[in-house]
N, C-alpha and C positions, 0 to 999 in steps of 0.2 A: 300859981296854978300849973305853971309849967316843973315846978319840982313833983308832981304827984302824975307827972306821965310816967305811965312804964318804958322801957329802955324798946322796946322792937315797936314802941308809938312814935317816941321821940327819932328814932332814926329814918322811919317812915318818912316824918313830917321835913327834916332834914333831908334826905335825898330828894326828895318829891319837889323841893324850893332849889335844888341847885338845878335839878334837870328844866327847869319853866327860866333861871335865868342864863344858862347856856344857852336855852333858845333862844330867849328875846333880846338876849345883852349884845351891845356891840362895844363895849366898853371893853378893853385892855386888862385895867386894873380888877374890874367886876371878875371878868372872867378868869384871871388867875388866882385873883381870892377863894370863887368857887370850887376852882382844880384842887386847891392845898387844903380846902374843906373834903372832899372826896377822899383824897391823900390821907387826911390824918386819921380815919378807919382805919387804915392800912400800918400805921406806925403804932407799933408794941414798946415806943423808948421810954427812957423816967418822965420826960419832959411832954410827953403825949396829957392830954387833956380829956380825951376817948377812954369808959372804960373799958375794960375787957368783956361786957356785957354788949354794950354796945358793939364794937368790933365784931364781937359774934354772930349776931343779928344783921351787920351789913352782912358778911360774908355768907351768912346762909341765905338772907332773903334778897338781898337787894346790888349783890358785884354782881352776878351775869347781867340781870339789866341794865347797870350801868355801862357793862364793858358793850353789852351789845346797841347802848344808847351813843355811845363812844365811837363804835364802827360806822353804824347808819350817818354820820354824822362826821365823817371825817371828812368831807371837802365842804364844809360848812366854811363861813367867812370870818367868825370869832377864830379858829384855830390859826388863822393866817394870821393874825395882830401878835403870837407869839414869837419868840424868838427861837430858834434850834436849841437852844442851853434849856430853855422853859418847854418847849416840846419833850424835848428828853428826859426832863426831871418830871413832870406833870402828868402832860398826856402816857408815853410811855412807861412811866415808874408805877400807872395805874394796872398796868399788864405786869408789868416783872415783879408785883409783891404783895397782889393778892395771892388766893387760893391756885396752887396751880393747874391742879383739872379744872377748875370751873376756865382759868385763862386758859389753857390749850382746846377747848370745846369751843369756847368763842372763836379764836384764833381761827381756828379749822372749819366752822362755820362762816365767818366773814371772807376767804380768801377764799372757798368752795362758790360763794354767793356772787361775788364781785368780777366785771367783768374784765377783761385781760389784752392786751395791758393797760394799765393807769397808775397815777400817783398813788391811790389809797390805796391798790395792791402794792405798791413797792413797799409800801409804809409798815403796814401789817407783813410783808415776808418779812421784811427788816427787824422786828421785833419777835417776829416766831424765831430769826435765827437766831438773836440774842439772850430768847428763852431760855433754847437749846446748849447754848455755853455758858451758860450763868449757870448752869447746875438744875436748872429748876425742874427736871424732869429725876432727880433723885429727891428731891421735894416733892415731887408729887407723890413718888411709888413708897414713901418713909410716911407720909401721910396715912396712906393706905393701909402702909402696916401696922400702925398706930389705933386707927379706926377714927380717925379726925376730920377724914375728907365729907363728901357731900354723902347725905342720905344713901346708905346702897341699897337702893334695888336692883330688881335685874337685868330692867332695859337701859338703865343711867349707866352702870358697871360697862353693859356689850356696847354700847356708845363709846365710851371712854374708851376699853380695851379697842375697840375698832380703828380710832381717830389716833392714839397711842402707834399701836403696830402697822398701820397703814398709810401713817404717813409721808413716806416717800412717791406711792404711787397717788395721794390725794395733793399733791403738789406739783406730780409731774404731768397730771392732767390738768389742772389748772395753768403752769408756767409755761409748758412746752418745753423749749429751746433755751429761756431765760432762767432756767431752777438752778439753784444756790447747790452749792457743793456739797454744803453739808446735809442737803437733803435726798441725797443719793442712796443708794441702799448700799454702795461701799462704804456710807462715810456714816452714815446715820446706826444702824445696825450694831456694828462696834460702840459707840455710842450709849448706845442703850443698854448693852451688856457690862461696860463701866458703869455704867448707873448703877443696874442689878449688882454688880459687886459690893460696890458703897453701901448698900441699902443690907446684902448679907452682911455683910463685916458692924453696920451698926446694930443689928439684932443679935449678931454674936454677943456683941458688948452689953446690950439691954439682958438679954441670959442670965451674963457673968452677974449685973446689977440687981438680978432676980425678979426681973419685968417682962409681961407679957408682949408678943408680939404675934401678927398675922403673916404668915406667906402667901396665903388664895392668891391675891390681886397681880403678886411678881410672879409664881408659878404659871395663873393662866395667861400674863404679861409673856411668859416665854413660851408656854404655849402654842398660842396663837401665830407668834414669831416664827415658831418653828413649822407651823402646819403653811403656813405661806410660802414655804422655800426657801427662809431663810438662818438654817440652820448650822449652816455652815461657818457665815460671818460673826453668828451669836456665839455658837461655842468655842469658834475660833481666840476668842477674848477670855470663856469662861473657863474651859477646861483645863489652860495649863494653871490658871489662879489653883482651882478650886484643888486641884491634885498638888498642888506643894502647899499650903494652907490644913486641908485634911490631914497632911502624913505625919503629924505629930498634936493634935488639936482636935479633940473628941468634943467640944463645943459645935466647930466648923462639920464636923462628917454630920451631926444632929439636926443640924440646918440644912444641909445639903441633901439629909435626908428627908425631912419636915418637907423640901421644895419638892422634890418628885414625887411624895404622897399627893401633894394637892393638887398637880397637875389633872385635869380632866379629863377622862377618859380616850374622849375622841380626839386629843390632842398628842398623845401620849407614846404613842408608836415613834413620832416625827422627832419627839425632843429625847425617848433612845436611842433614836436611828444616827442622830446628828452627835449623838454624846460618845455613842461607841464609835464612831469614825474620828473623833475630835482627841480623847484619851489617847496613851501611847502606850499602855502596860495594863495586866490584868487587875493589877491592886489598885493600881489609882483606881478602874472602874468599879472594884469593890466596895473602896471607900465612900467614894461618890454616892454611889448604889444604896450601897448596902443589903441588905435582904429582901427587895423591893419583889422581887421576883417571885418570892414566897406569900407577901400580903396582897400583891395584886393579881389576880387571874390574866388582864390584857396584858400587863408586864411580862409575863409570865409567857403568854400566847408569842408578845415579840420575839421574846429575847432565845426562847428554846423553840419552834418550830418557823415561826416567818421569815425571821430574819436568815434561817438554816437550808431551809426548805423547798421555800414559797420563792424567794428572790434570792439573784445568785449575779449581782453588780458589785459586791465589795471586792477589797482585794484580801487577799490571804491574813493581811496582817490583824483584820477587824477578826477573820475569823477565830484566827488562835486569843483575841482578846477575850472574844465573847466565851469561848470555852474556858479558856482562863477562870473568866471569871467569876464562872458554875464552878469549877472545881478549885478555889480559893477557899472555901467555907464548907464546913463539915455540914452544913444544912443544907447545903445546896448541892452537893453531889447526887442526891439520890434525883435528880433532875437532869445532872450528866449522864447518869445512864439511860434515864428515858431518852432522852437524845440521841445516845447512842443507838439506843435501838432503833428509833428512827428512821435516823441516817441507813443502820443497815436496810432496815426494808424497803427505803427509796433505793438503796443503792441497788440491791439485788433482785427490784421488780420488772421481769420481763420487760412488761409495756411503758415503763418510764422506759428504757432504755432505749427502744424500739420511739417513742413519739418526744421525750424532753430533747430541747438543744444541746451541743456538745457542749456549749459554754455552761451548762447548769448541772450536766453530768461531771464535769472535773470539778466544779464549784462545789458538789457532792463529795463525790472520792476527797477533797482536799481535805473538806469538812470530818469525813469519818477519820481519814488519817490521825487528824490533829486530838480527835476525841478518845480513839486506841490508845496514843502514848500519852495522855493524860492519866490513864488507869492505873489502882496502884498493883499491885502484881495479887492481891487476894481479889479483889474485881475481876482482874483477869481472870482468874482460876474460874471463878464463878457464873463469868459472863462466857469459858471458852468454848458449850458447846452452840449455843447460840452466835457467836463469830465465827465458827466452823461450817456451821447452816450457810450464812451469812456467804462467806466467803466463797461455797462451792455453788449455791445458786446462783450469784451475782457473778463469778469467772465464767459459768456456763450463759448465762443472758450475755458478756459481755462480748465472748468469743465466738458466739453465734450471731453476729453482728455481721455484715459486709462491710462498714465503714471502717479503716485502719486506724485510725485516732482511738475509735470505741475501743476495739481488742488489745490494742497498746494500753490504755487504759485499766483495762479487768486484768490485763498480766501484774503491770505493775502491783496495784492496789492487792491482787492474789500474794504477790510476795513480799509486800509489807506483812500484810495480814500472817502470813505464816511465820514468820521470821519474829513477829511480836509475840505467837501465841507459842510458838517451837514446840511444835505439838511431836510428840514423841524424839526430838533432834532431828527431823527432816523438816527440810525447807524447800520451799517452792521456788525453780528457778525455771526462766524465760529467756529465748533468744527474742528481741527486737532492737529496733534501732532509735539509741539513747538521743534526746534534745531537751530543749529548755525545757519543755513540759513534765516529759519521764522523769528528769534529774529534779523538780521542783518537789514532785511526788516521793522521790526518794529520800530530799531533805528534809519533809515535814515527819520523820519519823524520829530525827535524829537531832533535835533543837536544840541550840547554844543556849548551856547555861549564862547565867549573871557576867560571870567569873572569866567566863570563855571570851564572852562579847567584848569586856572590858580589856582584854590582853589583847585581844585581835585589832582592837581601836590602837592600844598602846603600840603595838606593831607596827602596825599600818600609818604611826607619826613617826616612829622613829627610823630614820635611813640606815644608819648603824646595822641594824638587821641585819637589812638586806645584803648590806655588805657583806656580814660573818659568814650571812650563806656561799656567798661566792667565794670563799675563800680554799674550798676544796677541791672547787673547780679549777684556780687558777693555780693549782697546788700541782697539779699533772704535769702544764709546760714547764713548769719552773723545776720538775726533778726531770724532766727530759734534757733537760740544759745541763743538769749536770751531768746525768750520765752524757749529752754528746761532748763537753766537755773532759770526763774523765777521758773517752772514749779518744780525740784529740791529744789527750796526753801519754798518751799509750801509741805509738804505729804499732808494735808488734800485735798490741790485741787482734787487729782487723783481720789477720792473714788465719788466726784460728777460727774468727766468728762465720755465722753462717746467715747474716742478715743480709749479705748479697744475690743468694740463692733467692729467683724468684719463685713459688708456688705454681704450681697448677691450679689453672681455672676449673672447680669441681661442683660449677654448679649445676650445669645441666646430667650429673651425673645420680644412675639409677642403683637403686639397691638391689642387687642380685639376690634371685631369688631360688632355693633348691628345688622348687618341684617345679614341674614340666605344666604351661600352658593345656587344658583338655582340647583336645583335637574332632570329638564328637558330640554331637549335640545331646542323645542319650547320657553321655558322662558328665556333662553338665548339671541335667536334670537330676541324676545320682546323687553328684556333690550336694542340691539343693536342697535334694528330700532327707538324706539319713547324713551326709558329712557334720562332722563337728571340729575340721578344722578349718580356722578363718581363714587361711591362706588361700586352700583349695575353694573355698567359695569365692573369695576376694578374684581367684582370676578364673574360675567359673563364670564370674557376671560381669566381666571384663571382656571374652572372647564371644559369648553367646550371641551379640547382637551380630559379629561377623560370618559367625559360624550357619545365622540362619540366612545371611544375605546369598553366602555362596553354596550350600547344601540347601536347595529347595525343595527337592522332594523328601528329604528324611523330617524336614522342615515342618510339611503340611501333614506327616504322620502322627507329630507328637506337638502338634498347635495349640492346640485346645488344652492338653494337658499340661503344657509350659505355660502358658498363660495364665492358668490355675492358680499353677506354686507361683509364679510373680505377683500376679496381684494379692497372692495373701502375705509376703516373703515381708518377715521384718527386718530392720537393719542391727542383728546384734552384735555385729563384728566393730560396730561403727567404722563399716567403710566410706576412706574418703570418695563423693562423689556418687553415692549408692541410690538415692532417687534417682538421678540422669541416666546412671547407667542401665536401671530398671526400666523407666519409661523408653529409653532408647532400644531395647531387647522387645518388648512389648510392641513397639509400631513398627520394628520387624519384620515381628510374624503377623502382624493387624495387614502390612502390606502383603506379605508373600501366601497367605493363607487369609485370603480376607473374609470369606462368606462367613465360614465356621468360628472363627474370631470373634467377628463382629457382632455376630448372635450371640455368642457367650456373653462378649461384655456389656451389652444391651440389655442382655436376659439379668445380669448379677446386679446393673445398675438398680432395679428398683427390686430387690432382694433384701431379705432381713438380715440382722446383723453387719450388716457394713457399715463404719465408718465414715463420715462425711470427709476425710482425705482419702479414703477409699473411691468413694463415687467421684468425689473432683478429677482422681486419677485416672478414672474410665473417661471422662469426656474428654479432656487432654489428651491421652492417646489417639483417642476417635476423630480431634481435629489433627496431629502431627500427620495420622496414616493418613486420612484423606488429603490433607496438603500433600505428602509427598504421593499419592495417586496421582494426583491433576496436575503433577508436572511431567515435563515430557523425558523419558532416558536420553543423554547424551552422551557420545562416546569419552569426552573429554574428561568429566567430574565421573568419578565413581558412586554405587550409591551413597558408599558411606565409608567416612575414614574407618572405622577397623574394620571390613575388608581388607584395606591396603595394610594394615596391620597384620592381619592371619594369614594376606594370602603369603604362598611360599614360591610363587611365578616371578616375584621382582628380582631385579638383578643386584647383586652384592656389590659393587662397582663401576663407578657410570663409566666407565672403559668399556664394562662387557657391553653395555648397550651397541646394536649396530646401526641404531636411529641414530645414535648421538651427534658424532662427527657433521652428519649429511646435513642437520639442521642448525649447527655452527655456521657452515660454510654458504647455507642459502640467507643464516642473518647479515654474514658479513656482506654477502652482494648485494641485497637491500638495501643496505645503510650507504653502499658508494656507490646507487643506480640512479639517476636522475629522471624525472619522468612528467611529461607533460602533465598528464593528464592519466589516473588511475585507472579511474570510470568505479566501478564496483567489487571493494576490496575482496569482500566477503559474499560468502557464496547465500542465498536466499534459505532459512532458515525449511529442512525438511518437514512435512504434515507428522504426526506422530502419534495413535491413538490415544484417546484418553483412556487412563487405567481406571477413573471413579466414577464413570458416566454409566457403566455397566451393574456397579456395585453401591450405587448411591442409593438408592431403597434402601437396603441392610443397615445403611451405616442410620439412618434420617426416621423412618418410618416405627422400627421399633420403642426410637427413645420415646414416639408419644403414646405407647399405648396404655401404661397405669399410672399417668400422673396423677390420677384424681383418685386414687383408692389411699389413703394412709392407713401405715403399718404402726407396728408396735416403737421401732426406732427411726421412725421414718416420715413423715407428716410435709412433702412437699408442697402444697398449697397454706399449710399452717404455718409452723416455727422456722422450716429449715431455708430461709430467704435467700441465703445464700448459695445454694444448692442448686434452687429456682432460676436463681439472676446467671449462674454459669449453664445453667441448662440449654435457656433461651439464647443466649450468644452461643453456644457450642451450636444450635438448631440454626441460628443465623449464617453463622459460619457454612456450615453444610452447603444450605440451599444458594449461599454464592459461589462456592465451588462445583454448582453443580449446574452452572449458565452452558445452555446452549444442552445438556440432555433431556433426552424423550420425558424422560422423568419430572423435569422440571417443574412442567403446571401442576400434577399433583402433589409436588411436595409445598410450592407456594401455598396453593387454597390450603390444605391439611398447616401450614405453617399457622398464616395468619387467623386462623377458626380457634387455635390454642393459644395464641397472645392476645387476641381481641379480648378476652375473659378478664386478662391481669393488665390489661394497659394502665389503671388503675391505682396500681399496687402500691402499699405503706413505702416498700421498699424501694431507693433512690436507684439502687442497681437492677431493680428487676424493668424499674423503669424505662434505665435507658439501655436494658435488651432487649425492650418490647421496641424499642423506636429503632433500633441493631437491625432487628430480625424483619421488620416491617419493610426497610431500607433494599434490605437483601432481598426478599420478595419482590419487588417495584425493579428492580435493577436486573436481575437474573432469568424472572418469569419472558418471555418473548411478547412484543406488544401487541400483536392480534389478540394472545392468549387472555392479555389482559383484560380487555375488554369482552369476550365471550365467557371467560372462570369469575371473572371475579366485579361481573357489573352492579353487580346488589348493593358491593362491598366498597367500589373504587370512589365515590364521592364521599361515603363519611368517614373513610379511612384519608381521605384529603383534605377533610377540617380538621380530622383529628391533628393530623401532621401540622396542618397550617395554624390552630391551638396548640402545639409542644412547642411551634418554633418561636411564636411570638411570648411566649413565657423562660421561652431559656433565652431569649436576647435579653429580657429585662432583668431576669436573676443572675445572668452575667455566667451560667454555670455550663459547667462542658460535658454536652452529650455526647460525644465522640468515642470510641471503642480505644481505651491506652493498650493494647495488645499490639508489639513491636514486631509483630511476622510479617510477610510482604502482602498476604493478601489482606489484613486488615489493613497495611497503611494504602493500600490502594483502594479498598471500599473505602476507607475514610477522606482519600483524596476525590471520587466520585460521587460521595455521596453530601461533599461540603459545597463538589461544582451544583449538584440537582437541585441544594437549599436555593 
């Protein structure tokens, strides 16, 4: 009767009689007989008695209950009558050869369940880690691809895939302190990704053999892996395999490509995020790839705007991969130029430039760089009036910027850009000052071929080299030896040569010049308007600032008018020193003629057609004349070195002085006078009026009267931030020079009513002019006044203050005024005592 069981009855009836004598046996012998009953399911040999029907039926129906009959069950008193040799063959060989998912789900369930510490955890780690180097997790995912393993469903699969990829964190919460090495996410992670290898290289070979094979299970296997964080450790193993493997094995790229179709969507960003940082060349990622980019849209979504875009942590090297390896494949280019274009519109849009971090704007510019000199030169042609767009809005957003980094930036990138498109043979060129960053920008345009790299490597091993280079060098002393040598053999030479003759020192020496210095300030203005030779304007604009120091009434005739032609005056001569010398002429007559001046350039400030270095130059004059106003004349310092240049009253020889002598002779008795006691060397400093206390309205009050109207080229409260941010410090400036005049209070209230609007502001510099300006108001205004003008105003204007302060200590950033004149470093020295 028992030959007419079917084979999943008879194995029933079998298991169901070993597990009732495990439990009740206390027998030695019983219970090892049982073990190698259970056991011989598990043995596939010739000499097995199990058939392959049988075996089947335990492994589907009836190993997890066993295993999990096994764990419940491990500090039972039958397993103590074994010996270690019979534990390990028996009980353990029950786990290392069955099915391997069903034994890692148990595993992982038993060690999850069981409390910590004890012997049956040590039991159970001790056989998960021997799981783990017996291979059997390449047994498991070879299964998989097979389609051999347990029933798939969907919740059995995310069980497995969960207890698979999660296992170092479901061990390190169970062990604590005590977890095994190999269950580390250093040690295990790599691990696994040798697994995944084995298991690709055996489906290579099933291909070759012309058998099917599954990737699902290892794809969302890496997956998963990778959307955890750990994508590093994984491709750390995979990627340099997989890229010397592909480069000649169109088997291995079919596989490799088979894997990233099946990865799952939401998993899929992480395992190209982790593959493009892991590669080291654009073809390797081609191959790898392949045209993935093309069949999947989220591929697609990473690899040309996320990864480009959106995020900006990689380093340079991922980015020339990733482009690389769009423009590797004729299918894939027309996706480098979507790219491109991209790139330009982030790069050239106002308000990116104005609200992204610096770190994402170079990360930008790097990007576009690399994407230009990928083009082939009919791309070029095609793409050049759109890079032309490109380039002229995005220099204008970048240079309208008040951050240095930003306008360094837009220059650079402006003259890559030109210089690739060489658009008619003119090229864009930029003074700034070159560093690691500039020069990075600069090299991304100009990439080491194959060829290049490999000779520079060779270089760079062999010493030899370096040496040949030196050889020219040391080629100089060595024929100077001979000629002192010839030179030595010869005395009579020496009596001819003229190497004894020393030189004259000719360096403080000037170049005489034919025309005559102009001597009137009218001739000056002449030279300005109608001269066309550079010479006579070069010492036109040389003499002028002295010329009005000491003729002041011809001075105050032709103010307004000279001040006209300067401020429009361009430098075509390019003379050396032509801004300074301009601005210096200019606060001149802003000094010697201030009413009429100062109106003008008040009035021209918010004017059309002018130049934003135009307007910067009106406020910088506005504060040079008013600083030199609010100092007081002293006999000693003249107002200004050319004076002492023009004038014609000094003496040609300090002989003709008849001071000279008199004050020789009273240093020398000083120096051999002994003296108790001084008292007060120096005589007490005379009162002096102030020159700006009278004319500080003119300079202060007009700058605010159109700020809020925008013009055609002019829009101060919009675009032109920079403008703004020097306004409000020029207006700061003022009103601390103007401590202690009648004028005072109203220019404070009128101050603070126009910065209260923008304290606010996008912009970092208009920022910290508004806190400038607020500073100088609080410090200048008189303190009764303060309280009677500005009581509405003085307690929320002192949260606001006690809000800026406590946010610039914690961002660590410096509100302070970097303007190097004496009265900024002194408001910034009073105004660091008031914090």
């Amino acid at each position: 009767m028992m030959q007419s069981l079917t084979p999943d009855v008879e194995v029933r009836l079998s298991v169901g009689q070993c597990v009732r004598t495990l439990t009740t046996s206390k027998e030695k012998e019983e219970v090892t007989k049982t073990l190698h009953t259970l056991t011989s399911y598990l043995d596939d040999g010739p000499q097995s008695t199990i058939t392959s029907a049988q075996r089947a039926e335990f492994s589907r129906a009836h190993y997890t209950r066993t295993l999990q009959f096994l764990i419940s069950n491990i500090n039972a008193d039958w397993l103590q009558l074994l010996t270690v040799a019979q534990c390990t063959e028996l009980w353990d060989g029950l786990f290392l050869r069955g099915p391997p998912d069903q034994t890692l789900l148990a595993l992982m369930d038993g060690i999850s369940s069981m409390s910590s510490p004890s012997a049956g955890l040590d039991r159970l780690v001790s056989i998960l880690e021997r799981f783990l180097q017996s291979g059997r997790l390449t047994v498991l995912l070879w299964t998989r691809c097979q389609g051999t393993g347990l029933s798939d469903s969907p919740q059995l699969r995310e069980t497995l895939l969960s207890r698979l990829v999660a296992l170092p964190d479901l061990t390190a919460n169970q062990l604590h302190h005590h977890n095994k090495t190999l269950f580390l996410p250093q040690q295990y992670y790599p691990l696994l990704a040798r697994d995944m290898l084995t298991v690709l290289e055996r489906t290579c070979q099933a291909l070759r053999d012309r058998k099917d094979c599954s990737l699902t299970f290892v794809a969302q296997a890496l997956g998963k892996a990778c959307v955890q964080g750990h994508s590093a450790l994984v491709f750390g193993v995979l990627a340099p395999h997989l890229s010397s493997c592909t480069l000649s094995d169109m088997v291995w790229q079919r596989v490799c490509w088979k894997l990233l179709e099946n990865v799952p969507e939401r998993w899929l960003e992480s395992v190209l995020t982790g593959m493009v940082q892991a590669v080291n060349r654009p073809d390797a990622l081609s191959r790898i790839m392949g045209n993935l980019v093309l069949k999947n849209k989220k591929a697609q979504f990473v690899i040309t705007h996320k990864l480009l875009l959106l995020q900006y942590k990689y380093e340079t090297r991922v980015l020339s991969i990733l482009l690389g390896y769009l423009a590797q494949d004729r299918e894939r280019r027309p996706l480098l130029i979507q790219v491109l274009r991209s790139l330009c519109q982030a790069w050239a849009n106002p308000s990116a430039v104005r609200h992204t971090p610096l770190e994402q704007q170079l990360y930008v510019s790097r990007a576009l760089l690399l994407c230009v000199g990928l083009l082939s030169d009919a791309e070029l042609q095609e793409l050049r009036s759109e890079l032309l767009q490109c380039m002229l809005g995005g220099m204008q957003s970048h240079l309208d910027s008040s951050v240095v980094r930003v306008r360094r930036m837009g220059m650079v990138v402006g003259e890559c850009l030109s210089s690739r498109m060489d658009v008619n043979g003119a090229k864009l060129k930029f003074e700034y000052e070159h560093d690691e960053e500039t020069e990075e920008l600069l090299s991304l345009m100009t990439p080491l071929s194959e060829e290049e790299t490999e000779l520079l490597d060779d270089r760079l091993d062999l010493p030899q080299d370096v040496k040949g280079k030196t050889v020219p060098s040391q080629a100089v002393p060595s024929q100077a030896a001979s000629v002192a040598q010839k030179s030595g053999a010869d005395p009579d030479s020496e009596l001819d040569s003229d190497d004894e003759l020393t030189p004259y020192d000719m360096s403080a020496d000037q170049e005489m010049s034919q025309a005559a210095p102009p001597r009137y300030l009218r001739d000056c203005l002449e030279a300005f308007l109608s001269s066309e030779d550079p010479v006579r304007v070069d010492l036109s604009l040389r003499a002028i600032e002295g010329l009005v120091r000491k003729n002041t009434s011809t001075a105050r005739e032709v103010s307004v008018e000279l001040s006209k032609v300067l401020l429009h005056m361009e430098d075509r001569y390019n003379t050396v020193g032509f801004l300074s010398l301009r601005q210096a002429a200019m606060v001149a007559l802003t000094v010697t003629d201030s009413v009429p001046v100062t109106e003008y350039l008040t009035t021209e400030f918010y004017s059309m057609n002018y130049s934003i270095r135009q307007r910067l130059d009106i406020l910088e004059v506005l504060i040079m004349s008013a600083q030199e106003l609010s100092q007081p004349i002293t006999d000693k310092e003249g107002p200004s070195k050319a004076i002492q240049r023009v004038t014609m009253n000094t003496p040609l020889y300090p002989g003709d002085d008849p001071i000279h002598w008199r004050q020789v002779v009273e240093r020398r008795i000083q120096s051999k006078t002994k003296r108790l006691s001084k008292g007060v060397t120096h005589p007490p400093a005379k009162p002096t009026p102030n020159r700006y206390a009278p004319v500080a309205g003119h300079f202060f009050f007009p700058l605010l009267r159109n700020y809020d109207r925008p013009q055609v080229t002019f829009d101060l409260l919009g675009g032109d931030h920079l403008v703004l941010g020097r306004l409000i410090h020029t207006l700061g400036l003022l009103m601390h020079l103007a401590v202690n005049a009648p004028v005072a209070t109203q220019m404070g209230r009128a101050l603070l009513d126009f910065v209260w609007a923008v304290r606010y502001h996008v912009d970092q510099m208009v920022r910290r002019g508004v806190l400038f300006a607020v500073c100088s108001v609080f410090l200048s205004m008189p303190s009764q006044s303060l309280l009677v003008e500005l009581s509405d105003q003085l307690f929320e204007t002192r949260a606001w203050l006690a809000g800026m302060t406590r946010r610039m200590w914690l961002k660590r950033a410096q509100s302070r005024c970097t303007c190097s004149c004496s009265v900024c470093v002194n408001l910034r020295t009073r105004t660091h005592t008031h914090t």
